[in-house]
Each structure stands twice: as C-alpha cells, then as structure tokens.
C-alpha positions as CSV (number, residue, x, y, z in Angstrom):
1,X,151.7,-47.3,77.6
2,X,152.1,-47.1,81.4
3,X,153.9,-44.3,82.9
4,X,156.8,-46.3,84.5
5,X,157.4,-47.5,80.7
6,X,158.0,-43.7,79.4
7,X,161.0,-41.3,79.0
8,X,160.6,-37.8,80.3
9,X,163.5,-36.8,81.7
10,X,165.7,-34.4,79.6
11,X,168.9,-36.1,81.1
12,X,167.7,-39.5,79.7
13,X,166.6,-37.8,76.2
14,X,170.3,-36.6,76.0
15,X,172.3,-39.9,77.3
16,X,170.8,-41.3,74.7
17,X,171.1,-39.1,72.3
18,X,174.7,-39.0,73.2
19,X,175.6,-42.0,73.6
20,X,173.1,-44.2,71.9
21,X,172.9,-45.7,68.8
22,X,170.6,-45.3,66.0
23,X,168.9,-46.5,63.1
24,X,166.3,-45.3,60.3
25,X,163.7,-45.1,57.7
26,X,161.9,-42.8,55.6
27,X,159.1,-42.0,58.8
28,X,161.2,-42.8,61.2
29,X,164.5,-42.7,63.4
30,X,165.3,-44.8,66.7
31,X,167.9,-44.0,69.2
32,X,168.8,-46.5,71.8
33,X,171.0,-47.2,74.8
34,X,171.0,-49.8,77.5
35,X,169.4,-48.6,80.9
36,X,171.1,-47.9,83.7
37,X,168.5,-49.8,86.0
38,X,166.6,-53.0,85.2
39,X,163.2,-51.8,84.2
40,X,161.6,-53.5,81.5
41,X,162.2,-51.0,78.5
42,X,161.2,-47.2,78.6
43,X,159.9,-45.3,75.1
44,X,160.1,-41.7,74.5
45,X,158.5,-40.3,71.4
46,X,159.8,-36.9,69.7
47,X,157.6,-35.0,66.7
48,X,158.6,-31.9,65.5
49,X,156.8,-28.8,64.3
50,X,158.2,-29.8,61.1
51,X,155.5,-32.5,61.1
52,X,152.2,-30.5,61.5
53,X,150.3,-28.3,64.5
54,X,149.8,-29.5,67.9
55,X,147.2,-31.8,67.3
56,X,148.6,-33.7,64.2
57,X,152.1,-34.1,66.6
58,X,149.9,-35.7,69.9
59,X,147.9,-37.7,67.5
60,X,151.3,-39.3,66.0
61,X,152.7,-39.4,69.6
62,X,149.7,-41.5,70.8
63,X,149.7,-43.7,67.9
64,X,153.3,-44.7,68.3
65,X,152.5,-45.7,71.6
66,X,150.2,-47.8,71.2
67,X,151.8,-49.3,68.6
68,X,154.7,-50.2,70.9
69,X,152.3,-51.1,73.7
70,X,150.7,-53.8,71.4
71,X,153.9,-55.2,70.4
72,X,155.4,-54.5,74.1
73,X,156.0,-58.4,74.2
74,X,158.5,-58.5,71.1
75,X,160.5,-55.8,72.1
76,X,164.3,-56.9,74.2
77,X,164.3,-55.7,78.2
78,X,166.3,-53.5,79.5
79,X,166.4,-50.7,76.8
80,X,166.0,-47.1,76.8
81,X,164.4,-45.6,72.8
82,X,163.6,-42.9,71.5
83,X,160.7,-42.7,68.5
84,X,161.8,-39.7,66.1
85,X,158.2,-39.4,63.8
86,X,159.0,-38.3,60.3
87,X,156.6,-36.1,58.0
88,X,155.9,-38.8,55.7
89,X,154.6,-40.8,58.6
90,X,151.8,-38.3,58.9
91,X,149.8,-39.8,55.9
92,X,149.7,-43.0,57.0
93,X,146.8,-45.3,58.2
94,X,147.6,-47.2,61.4
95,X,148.8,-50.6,59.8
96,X,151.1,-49.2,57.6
97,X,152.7,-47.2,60.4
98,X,152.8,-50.5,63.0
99,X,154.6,-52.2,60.3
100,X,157.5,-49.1,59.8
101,X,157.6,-49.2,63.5
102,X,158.4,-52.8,63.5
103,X,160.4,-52.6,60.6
104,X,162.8,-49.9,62.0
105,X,163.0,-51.7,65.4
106,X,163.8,-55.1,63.9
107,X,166.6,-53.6,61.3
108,X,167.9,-52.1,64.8
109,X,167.9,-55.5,66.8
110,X,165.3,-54.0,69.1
111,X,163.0,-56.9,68.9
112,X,163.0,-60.4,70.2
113,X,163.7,-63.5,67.5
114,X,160.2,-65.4,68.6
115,X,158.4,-64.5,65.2
C-alpha cells in the first residue's frame, strides 16, 4: 500500500468516524466518507488489544493491506475507510480473510460493478 493511499491523521480517523457511514460482518467493520480532496482512495486499518499482542495486531494490519492493495483496482475513487479487524478474523488463512474483506466492501457499495 503506498503511503499517499493511507490514513494517519487522527482528524481524518474522527471525520469519519463521525460522520461516515458504516457496514459489518463477523471479522470486520468499515467506516467510510467521501474525501475532501481527489486522491484516489485512502485506507486506515484499526486492531485492538482485544484481538491479540503486538505482533498478532501488525500482522492483521499488514494483511489487510495487502488485501486491499491487490484488489486496489475494484475499489470506487475518491473515498476515505477505515478497516475495523475483528477477533474472529485472527484464525483465518489469507483467502478466507480477502474474501470477508471483499465481502464487507461490496455489501457497503465500496467496490466497482466490473466483476
């Protein structure tokens, strides 16, 4: 996922938040807003200690990114969401959790109608 294409600003985290929508499953929950400027889209991913330690959270964190970053094409422009990981999720292998992801962002219109 490149840089430019990532949420870190606590500002943006709570516009959205706010004012977003949102959508979810059992491993996990999508909050999303139009952007402000005309970027592409921009992806923040939130895992709590609920889930596990430190390393079980980066791990899920870098898996949902590249998750996204493989379907990257598919997902509508100009969007700001957020990735809420849910304990269940931790178990998973990677296809299984690619085809939640893509699950929750289709139930929540976030992907494009060419498949």
């Amino acid at each position: 996922m490149q840089r430019k294409l990532r949420l870190k600003r606590r500002e943006d985290f709570s516009r959205i938040y706010r004012n977003g929508k949102s959508f979810a499953n059992s491993q996990f929950v999508v909050y999303w807003s139009r952007q402000l400027k005309a970027e592409p889209f921009r992806l923040g991913v939130s895992a709590s200690k609920k889930i596990g330690n430190a390393v079980v959270r980066n791990r899920m964190r870098r898996l949902v990114k590249e998750i996204v970053r493989h379907n990257a094409d598919r997902v509508v422009p100009q969007l700001d969401f957020i990735i809420i990981v849910r304990k269940p999720a931790v178990g998973m292998k990677m296809k299984e959790l690619e085809k939640s992801i893509l699950h929750i962002l289709k139930r929540a219109g976030l992907l494009k109608n060419n498949r």
